[in-house]
Every structure is written in structure tokens, then in C-alpha cells.
N, C-alpha and C positions, 0 to 999 in steps of 0.2 A: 735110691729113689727118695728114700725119707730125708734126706739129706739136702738132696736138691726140693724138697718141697717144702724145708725149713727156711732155705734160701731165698726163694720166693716170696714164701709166705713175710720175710722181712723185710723185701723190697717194697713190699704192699704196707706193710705198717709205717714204714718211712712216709709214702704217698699220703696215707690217709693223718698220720702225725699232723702234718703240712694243708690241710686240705679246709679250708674256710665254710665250705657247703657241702652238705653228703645226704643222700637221698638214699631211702634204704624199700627194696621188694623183696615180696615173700610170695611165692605158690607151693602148694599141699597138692601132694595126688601120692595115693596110696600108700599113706599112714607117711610120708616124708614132708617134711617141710624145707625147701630151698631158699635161702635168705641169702641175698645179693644187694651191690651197692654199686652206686655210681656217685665219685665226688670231684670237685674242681677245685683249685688255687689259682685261683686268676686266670689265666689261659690255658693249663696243665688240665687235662680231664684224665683219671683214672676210673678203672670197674673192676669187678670180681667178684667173687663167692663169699662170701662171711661164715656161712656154715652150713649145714645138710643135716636138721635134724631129724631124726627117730621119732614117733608116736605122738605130735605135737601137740595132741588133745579137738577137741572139736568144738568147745564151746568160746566165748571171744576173750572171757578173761583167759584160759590158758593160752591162746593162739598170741594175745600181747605180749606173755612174757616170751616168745620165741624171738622177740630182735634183744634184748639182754643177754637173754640166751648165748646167739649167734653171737653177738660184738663181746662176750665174755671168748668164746671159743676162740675167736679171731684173734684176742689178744693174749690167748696163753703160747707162750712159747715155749718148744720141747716137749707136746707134749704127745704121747708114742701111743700108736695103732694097735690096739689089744693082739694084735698077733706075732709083734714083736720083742723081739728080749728086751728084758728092763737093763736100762742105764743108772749109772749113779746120779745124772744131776735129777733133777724134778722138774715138773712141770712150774713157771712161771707166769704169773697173771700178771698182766701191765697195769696196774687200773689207772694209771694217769693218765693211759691211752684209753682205753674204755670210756671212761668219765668225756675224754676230749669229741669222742667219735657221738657219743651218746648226746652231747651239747651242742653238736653242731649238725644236728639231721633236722632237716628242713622241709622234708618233700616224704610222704610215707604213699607206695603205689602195691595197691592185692587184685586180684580180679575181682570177679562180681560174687562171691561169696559171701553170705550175709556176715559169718563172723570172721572172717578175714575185714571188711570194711570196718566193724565195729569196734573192732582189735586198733584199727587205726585212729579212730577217736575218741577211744582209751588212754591213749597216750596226749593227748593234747591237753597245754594245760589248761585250755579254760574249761574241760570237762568235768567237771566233779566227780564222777566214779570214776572210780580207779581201778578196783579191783588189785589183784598182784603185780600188774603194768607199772614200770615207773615211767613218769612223766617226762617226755621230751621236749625243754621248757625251749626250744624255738621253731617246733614243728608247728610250717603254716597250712601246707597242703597235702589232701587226705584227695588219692585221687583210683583210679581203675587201672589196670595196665592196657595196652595198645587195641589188644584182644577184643575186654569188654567194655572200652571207653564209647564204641560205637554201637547205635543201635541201626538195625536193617530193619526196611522198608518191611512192612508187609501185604504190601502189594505195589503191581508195578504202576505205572501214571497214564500205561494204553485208555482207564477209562473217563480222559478228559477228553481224544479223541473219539466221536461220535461212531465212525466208519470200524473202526479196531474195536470198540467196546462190544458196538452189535455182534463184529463176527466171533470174539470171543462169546458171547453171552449163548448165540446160537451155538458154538461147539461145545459151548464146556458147562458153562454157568447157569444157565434154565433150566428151569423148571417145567416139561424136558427140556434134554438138551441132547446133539447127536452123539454125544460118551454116552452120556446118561443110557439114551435108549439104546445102542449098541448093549453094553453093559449089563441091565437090569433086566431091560425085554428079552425072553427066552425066543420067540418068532422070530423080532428082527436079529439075533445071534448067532439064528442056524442060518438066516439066508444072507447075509454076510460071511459068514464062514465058507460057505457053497461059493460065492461067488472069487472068494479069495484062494480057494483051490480052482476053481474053473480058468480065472485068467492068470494064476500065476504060472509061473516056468521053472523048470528046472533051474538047477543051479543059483536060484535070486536068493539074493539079501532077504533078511529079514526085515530089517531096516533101521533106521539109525538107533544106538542102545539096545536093541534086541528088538523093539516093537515089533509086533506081528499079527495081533488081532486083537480080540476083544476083551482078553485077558491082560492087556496091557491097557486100559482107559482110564483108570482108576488114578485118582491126583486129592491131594491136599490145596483145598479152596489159599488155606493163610501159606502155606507157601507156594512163589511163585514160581521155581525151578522144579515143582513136581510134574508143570503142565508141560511139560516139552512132550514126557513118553505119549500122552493122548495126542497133544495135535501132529507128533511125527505119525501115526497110526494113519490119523485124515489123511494128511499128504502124501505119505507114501505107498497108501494104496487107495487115493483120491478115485482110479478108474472104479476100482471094486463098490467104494462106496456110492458114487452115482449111480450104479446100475442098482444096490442095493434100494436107495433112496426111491427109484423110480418103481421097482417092486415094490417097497411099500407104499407108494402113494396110490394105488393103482391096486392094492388085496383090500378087500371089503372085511375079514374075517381080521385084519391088526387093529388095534385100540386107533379110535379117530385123532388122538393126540400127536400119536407117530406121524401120521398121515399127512396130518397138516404141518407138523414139525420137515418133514421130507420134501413137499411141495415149496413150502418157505425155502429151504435151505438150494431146492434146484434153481429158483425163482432166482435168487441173490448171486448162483454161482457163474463168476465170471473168470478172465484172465485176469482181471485186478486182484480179486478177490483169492483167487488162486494163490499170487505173488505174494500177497500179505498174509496170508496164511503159511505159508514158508518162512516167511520172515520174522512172524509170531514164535514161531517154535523154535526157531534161530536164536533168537533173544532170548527164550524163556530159559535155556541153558547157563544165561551167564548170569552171577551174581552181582 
């Protein structure tokens, strides 16, 4: 196996020998640092591992020296995995090839890690600190990988629509709002509960992800895929909550906020509003 991984390992130093432009990523998770490369010669595109370091430190000046590091490792050849018997030749370092590989990285990609980023413009030469980093005197772009190049939305665009806004704001977002007051109101929880045992049936679903009552209304305002469990709650037991609603509008002894929040909510409730309310919760699933 060592054998065939030497063989390899020099069909990759032949590629990158040859290789005009090489772009070099690194990711850390759990005290390992992965350092990989992707380079080209005109048409030729090559990739692979460069090295898989141990303990690689946390702060950015050690995190920079891990591409030295790596493209040192990459270019010794022979040299044997502590669990195997020693040979007579030695370990050989190319540094002709080192020095070539080190001179032509062009592109340096880490995730969103502060000293993974910093680590990359460490290496640049117009940076002045240096720290232990040597300088990768044609390195132009210091950039994120695929992961965390993008940022997500934190929230969705429903509220430029007028009609989605309100019906969101009535279930979810008001101050009340029908989670809210299912949730928080102890009254309106027992008589919702009542009514979700009175109409339900044997054998039914709980409903989409587990939803089932009132213990499941609970969501994260900034993220938007929290809101699915609460509005599948409404529509999957839309009957229970009507008859709820009408009970509260209609007991003298619930807080008048509920009251009028319930009245509101029957006022509004149509087949439109129904469908978009389905389709609310539909969406909020997908990222």
C-alpha cells in the first residue's frame, strides 16, 4: 500500500512540477487541518491533498505556517508512516519543487474562520506582518470556500406581499399572535387541547414533522424554516382551531386581547386564505 501511495504521490508532483497556477485550501475540524490544492497548465486541471496536519494551532500566525508546512510534506519523498519498518534510504525533500509550488499559488480559499482568513493575508506580499508565514509573492485572491462564500437570507420576501404579510403577522408575528396565544395563554391551551382530543380520531397522524399541539408552536423569528412546525400545527388541525377560536371570542373570563385576536382571525378566515396558509408552511421548509 505504501508503495502504491508513493507512486501516486509522484504522479502528483510530476502535475503540479508542470503547473503554471495552483490555488491552495485548508479546513481544521478537530484539532486536523486538511490542506488541498487545485492547479492547471493550460488545459490540464489537476487536485489532491497536500497534507492532513495534527494540532495546527488556533491562532493565524500558526494556522499560516500550515501551507509550508503541507507543500514541505507533499514534497518529501520516501517518507514512512511511524508504524512501519525503517528502510535504508531517507526521507527526501524536493525544495526545487517546494519553492516552484510555493511561487506559483495564486488563489488562497479557508472558510469563514477568522484566523483561517487572516492566515491568508499573512501570506500576501503587500501585507506587512508576517509573522512565521512566508510570503506567497504571487498570491492575488484571499477568498471563502463554496460553504461560506454565501450569506442566507434572514428572512423570507412574503413581507412585500400585503395579503402573506398580515396572514403571517396574525399567526406568527404579533404581538398576540394565534402561536403566541395558543402557547403562552394557559386557558386558551386547555381549550384547544379539549377540542384536539374531541375531534380527533383514532389512528391520525400527528402531522407533518411530528406537529401535534401546542407544544410544538414555538419558532425562531430570524430563522425562517423554524416557522413550518407552528403554521403546519394551524393547518393541520385548522377544524380544532376554529372551534377553539370561536370559544374564545365568545368566554368573558379570557384576556380581551385573545378575544379580539380570535374574532379577527375568524373574520379573515376563508378558502383563500386557507390555501395560503398551506402554502406558507410549504415554503417555509425549504431553504
Amino acid at each position: 500500500m505504501w508503495c502504491l501511495f508513493q507512486a501516486v504521490r509522484e504522479q502528483e508532483r510530476g502535475q503540479l512540477q508542470k503547473a503554471n497556477t495552483i490555488a491552495v485550501a485548508m479546513d481544521e475540524r478537530q484539532e486536523r487541518m486538511l490542506v488541498t490544492y487545485a492547479a492547471c497548465s493550460g488545459t490540464d486541471i489537476s487536485a489532491g491533498i497536500l497534507a492532513l496536519l495534527r494540532h495546527p494551532g488556533r491562532n493565524a500566525d500558526m494556522v499560516a505556517t500550515c501551507v509550508q508546512k503541507a507543500v514541505r510534506h507533499f514534497c518529501t519523498s520516501g517518507k514512512q508512516h511511524p508504524t512501519m519498518n525503517r528502510v535504508r534510504a531517507r526521507p527526501k525533500v524536493m525544495r526545487h519543487m517546494e519553492q516552484h509550488i510555493l511561487d506559483h499559488v495564486e488563489m488562497f480559499s479557508a472558510d469563514g474562520a477568522a484566523n483561517e482568513q487572516l492566515a491568508g493575508r499573512l501570506h500576501h506580499p503587500h501585507v506587512e506582518r508576517s509573522g512565521q508565514a512566508q510570503k506567497l509573492k504571487r498570491l492575488k485572491m484571499i477568498i471563502r470556500d463554496k460553504a461560506h462564500s454565501a450569506r442566507r437570507l434572514t428572512s423570507r420576501t412574503f413581507c412585500v406581499d400585503e395579503v402573506l404579510n398580515n396572514i403571517l403577522k396574525m399567526v406568527l408575528f404579533n404581538k398576540p399572535s394565534i402561536a403566541k396565544m395558543l402557547k403562552h395563554s394557559r386557558p386558551c391551551q386547555e381549550i384547544f387541547d379539549g377540542e384536539l382530543k374531541r375531534q380527533g380520531t383514532p389512528g391520525r397522524p400527528s402531522g407533518p414533522g411530528g406537529a401535534a399541539g401546542p407544544t410544538d408552536l414555538g419558532f425562531a423569528k430570524q430563522r425562517f424554516d423554524n416557522t413550518a412546525r407552528p403554521l403546519s400545527v394551524v393547518v393541520w388541525n385548522l377544524d380544532a382551531l376554529h372551534s377553539t377560536c370561536e370559544m374564545i371570542s365568545r368566554d368573558a373570563s379570557i384576556d380581551m386581547q385573545y378575544r379580539r385576536l380570535c374574532q379577527q382571525f375568524l373574520g379573515g378566515l376563508s378558502e383563500e386564505t386557507i390555501l395560503l396558509l398551506g402554502m406558507l408552511g410549504m415554503q417555509a421548509t425549504r431553504r
